[in-house]
N, C-alpha and C positions, 0 to 999 in steps of 0.2 A: 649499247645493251638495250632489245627492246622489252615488252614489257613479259612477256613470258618467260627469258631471261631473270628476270629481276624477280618476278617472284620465287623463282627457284632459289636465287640465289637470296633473301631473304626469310625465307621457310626453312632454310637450311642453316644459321644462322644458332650458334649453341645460346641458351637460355644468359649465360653469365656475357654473351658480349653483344646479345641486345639490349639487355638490360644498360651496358656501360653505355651503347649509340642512344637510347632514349633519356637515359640522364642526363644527354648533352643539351637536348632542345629545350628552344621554349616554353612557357608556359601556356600560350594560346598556339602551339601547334599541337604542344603534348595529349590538348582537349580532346584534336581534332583525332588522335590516334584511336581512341579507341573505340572509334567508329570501324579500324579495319578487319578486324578478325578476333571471333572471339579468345585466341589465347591474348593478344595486345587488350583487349580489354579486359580481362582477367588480370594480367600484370600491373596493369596504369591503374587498378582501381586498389589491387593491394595495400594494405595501411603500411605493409617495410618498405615496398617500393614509394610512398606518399612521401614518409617518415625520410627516407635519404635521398629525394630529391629536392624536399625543403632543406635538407641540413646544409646542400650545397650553396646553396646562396645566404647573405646578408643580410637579411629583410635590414628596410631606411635606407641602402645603399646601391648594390647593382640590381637590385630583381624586384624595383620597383616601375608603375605602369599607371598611363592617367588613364581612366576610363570616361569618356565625354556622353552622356545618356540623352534620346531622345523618349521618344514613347516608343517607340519600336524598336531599337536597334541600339547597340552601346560602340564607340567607338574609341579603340585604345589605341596610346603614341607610348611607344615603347622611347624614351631620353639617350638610351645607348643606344639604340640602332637608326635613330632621329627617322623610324617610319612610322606610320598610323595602319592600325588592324583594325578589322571591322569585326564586328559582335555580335550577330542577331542574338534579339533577347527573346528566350521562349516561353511560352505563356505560363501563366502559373495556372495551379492546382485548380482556380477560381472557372475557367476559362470553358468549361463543360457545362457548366449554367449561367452563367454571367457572358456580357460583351465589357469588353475592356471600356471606357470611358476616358480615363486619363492614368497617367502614371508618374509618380516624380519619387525621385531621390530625396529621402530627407537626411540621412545622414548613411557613415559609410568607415569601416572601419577594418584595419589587417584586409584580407580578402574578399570582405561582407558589404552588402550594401541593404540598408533598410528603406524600404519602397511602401509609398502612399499611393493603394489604385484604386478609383472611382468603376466600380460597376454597375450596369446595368442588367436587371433579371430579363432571359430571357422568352420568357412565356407571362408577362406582366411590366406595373410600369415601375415596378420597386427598385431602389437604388441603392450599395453597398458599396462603404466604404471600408477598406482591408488593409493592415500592416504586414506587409512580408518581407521575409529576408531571405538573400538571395545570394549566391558564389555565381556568378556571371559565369565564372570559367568551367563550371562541373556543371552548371544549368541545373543546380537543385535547389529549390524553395522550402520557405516555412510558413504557413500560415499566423500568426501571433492573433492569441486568443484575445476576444474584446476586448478595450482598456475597462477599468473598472468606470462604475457607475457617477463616482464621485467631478467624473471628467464632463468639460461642456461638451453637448453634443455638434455646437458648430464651431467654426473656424478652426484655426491651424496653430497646432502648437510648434514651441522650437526642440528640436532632437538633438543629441549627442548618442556616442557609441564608443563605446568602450571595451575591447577584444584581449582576452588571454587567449594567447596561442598555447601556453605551457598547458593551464587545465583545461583544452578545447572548450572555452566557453567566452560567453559576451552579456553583455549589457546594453538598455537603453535607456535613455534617460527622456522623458519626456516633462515638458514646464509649460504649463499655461500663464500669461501674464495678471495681474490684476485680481491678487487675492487666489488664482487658480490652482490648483495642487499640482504636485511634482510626486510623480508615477514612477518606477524602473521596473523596466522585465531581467528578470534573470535566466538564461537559457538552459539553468540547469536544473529548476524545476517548472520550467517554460508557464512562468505566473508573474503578474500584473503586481507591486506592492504600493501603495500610496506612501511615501518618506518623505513629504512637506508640502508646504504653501510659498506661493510666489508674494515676496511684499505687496502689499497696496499701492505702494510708492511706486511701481513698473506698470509705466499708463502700457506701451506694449513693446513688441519688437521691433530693432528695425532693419534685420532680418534675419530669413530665418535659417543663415549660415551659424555653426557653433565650432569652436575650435577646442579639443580635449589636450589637460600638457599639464604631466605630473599631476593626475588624479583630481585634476579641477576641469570643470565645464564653463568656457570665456563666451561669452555672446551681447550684442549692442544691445542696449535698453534705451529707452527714452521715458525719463521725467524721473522719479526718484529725486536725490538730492539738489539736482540743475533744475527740476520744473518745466521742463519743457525742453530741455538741451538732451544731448547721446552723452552715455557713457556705456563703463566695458564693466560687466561684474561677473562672478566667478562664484562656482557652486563647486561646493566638497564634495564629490563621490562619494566617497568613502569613509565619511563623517557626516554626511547626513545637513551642511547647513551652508549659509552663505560666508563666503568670505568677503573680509572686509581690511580696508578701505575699497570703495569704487573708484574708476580712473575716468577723467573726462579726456573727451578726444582732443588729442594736438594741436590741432587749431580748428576755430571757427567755421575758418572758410572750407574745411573738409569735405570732400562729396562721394559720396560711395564706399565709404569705410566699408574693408573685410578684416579679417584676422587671421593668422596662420601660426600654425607652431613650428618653431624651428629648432633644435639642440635643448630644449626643455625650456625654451623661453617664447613668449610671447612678440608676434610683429604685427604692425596695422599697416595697413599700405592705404592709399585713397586718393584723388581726385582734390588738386587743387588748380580753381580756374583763373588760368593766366599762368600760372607757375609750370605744373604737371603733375606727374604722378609721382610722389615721395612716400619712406617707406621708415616706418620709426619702431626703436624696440621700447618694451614697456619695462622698465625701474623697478621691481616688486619693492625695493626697501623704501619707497619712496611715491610709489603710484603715479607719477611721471613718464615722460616717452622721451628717448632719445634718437637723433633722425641718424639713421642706416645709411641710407642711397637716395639718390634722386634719377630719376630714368634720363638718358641725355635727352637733349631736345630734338634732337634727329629721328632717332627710334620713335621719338612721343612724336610727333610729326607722322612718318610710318602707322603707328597704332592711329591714328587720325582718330581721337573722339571729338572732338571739335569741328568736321563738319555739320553744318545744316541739315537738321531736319534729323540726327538720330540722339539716341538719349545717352548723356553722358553717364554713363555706369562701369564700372570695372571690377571684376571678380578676379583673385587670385589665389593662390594653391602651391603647395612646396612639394617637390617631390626633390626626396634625396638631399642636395645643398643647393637648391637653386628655389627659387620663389618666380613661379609662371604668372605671368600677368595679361586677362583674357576680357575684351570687351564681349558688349551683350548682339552685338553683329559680328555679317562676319568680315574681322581684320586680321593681319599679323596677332600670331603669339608671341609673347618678348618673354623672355627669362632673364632673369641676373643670380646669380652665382655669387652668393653669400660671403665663403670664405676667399674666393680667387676675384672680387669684388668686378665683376665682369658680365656686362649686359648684351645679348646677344639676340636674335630673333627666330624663331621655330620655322621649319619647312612647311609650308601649307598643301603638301600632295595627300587628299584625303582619298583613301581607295574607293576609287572608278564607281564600285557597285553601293556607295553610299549614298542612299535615297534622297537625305534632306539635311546636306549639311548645315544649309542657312538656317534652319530651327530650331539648332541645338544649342541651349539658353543652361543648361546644368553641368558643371565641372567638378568631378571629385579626384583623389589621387585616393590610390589605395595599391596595398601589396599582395598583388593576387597571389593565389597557393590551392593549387589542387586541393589539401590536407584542411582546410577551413570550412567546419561540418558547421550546418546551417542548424 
């Protein structure tokens, strides 16, 4: 069939059995549809056609997607179809007066990702820093209005995010350490509130990954009741305060502590040298950790952080039942599979037209969905 064919035979095409052929695709090809004509882009933007093509999927199970973000460009690995898609990211609203300067992911939730971007004015030497949130897949932005005043105006706070798909609406939670206030925007009168102060006791972060699970916010601190040691402590959303006890990390020798949420429970994974990478779940009735998995030593050998000359750090990320485990170069991706307690290692075929894989140092997993209004 060539292609004057095919459009024939797609223009012809009854209303009720294109509809069932595009419910069948992806979700980063679905994007790309409504590029072709205006009735497919009339269809794919409809809120019934949004509405039943999120209902067909699981969200936390099959129609989940890691998105890997550089400054320009997002790159996703689809876990069922074990390929990588690529994502140019396209500029935000800011980009008619400002030059982009930098850009990072601070946090990232359901379909949503909230982005930290450094600009530069472009007729002057003045510099702007901007909160936006972003649907990677629909390419629509938010601008998020100033934080309030009450906020320092330098360094970097830790994020959280937190998404109702039911009332199309989100949160973010933002915490300065060291006496700093704790802010949340609410999207659905898109305003800044001030809802507390960060202890005195939290000299600061130590980093600025945050894990949401069952309406708490988990994130490392350092100094609090250890004085100088990491631990893990937990803010109430939805209560307004800190939960307590704090938990200190598993061992000592720990190095690169992340956190991840798995089935409403908390896991720390991290960097032990000589040993490997071990991966423990956290006790709530007891504030304890008990050890999950240990990476075999073959794989951890493969991940190679132990050569000379790079920084031993390791970031990881759950999508679905598997907990991905991601150095800060670039090496193998390793997975292990939770429930089938089964570790295994990711394809490394990043697509062709990807500018700069080796630069890409930020990992989120999130559930894209057409239907997640910014």
């Amino acid at each position: 069939m060539d292609d004057e064919e095919a459009v024939v035979v797609w223009s012809g095409l009854p209303d009720d059995i294109l509809d069932k052929v595009l419910l069948c695709l992806p979700s980063h090809s679905l994007s790309r549809m409504r590029a072709v004509c205006k009735q497919w882009h009339s269809l794919l933007s409809s809120p019934s056609f949004l509405q039943r093509y999120d209902s067909r999927f699981c969200y936390g199970e099959d129609h989940v997607l890691v998105f890997v973000v550089s400054s320009c460009e997002a790159m996703m690995y689809n876990p069922i179809s074990s390929k990588w898609h690529l994502l140019p990211l396209v500029d935000s609203p800011l980009s008619t007066l400002y030059n982009m300067m930098e850009r990072a992911v601070t946090a990232a939730a359901g379909g949503l990702v909230c982005i930290l971007g450094k600009y530069a004015a472009q007729d002057s030497n003045c510099t702007l820093r901007q909160l936006l949130v972003c649907n990677l897949l629909t390419k629509s932005w938010r601008c998020l209005p100033p934080l309030p005043p009450e906020c320092p105006q330098i360094g970097q706070p830790i994020m959280g995010m937190l998404h109702d798909r039911q009332n199309f609406c989100y949160k973010i939670i933002t915490v300065w350490p060291d006496r700093g206030p704790i802010v949340e925007y609410d999207s659905r009168n898109s305003t800044w509130t001030v809802i507390g102060r960060c202890p005195v006791s939290f000299l600061s972060f130590k980093s600025m990954q945050s894990t949401v699970c069952e309406g708490l916010l988990y994130f490392l601190v350092e100094g609090g009741p250890l004085r100088g040691g990491m631990f893990v402590r937990a803010y109430d959303i939805h209560h307004h305060e800190w939960h307590t006890p704090s938990a200190p990390l598993p061992s000592r020798d720990l190095q690169s502590p992340c956190l991840v949420e798995h089935k409403g429970r908390i896991l720390m994974a991290g960097l032990i040298r000589g040993v490997g990478i071990r991966l423990w779940r956290l006790k709530l009735w007891t504030m304890g950790w008990e050890i999950v998995a240990e990476m075999p030593s073959q794989l951890f050998a493969d991940f190679n952080l132990d050569t000379p000359g790079f920084p031993s750090r390791v970031n990881c990320m759950r999508i679905c039942d598997s907990i991905y485990f991601i150095s800060n170069f670039r090496r193998p991706i390793v997975a292990y599979e939770v429930m089938k307690n089964v570790w295994h290692m990711l394809p490394m075929s990043y697509p062709p037209s990807c500018s700069n894989p080796d630069g890409m140092e930020q990992y989120f997993s999130v559930q894209p969905s057409l239907n997640d209004a910014v």
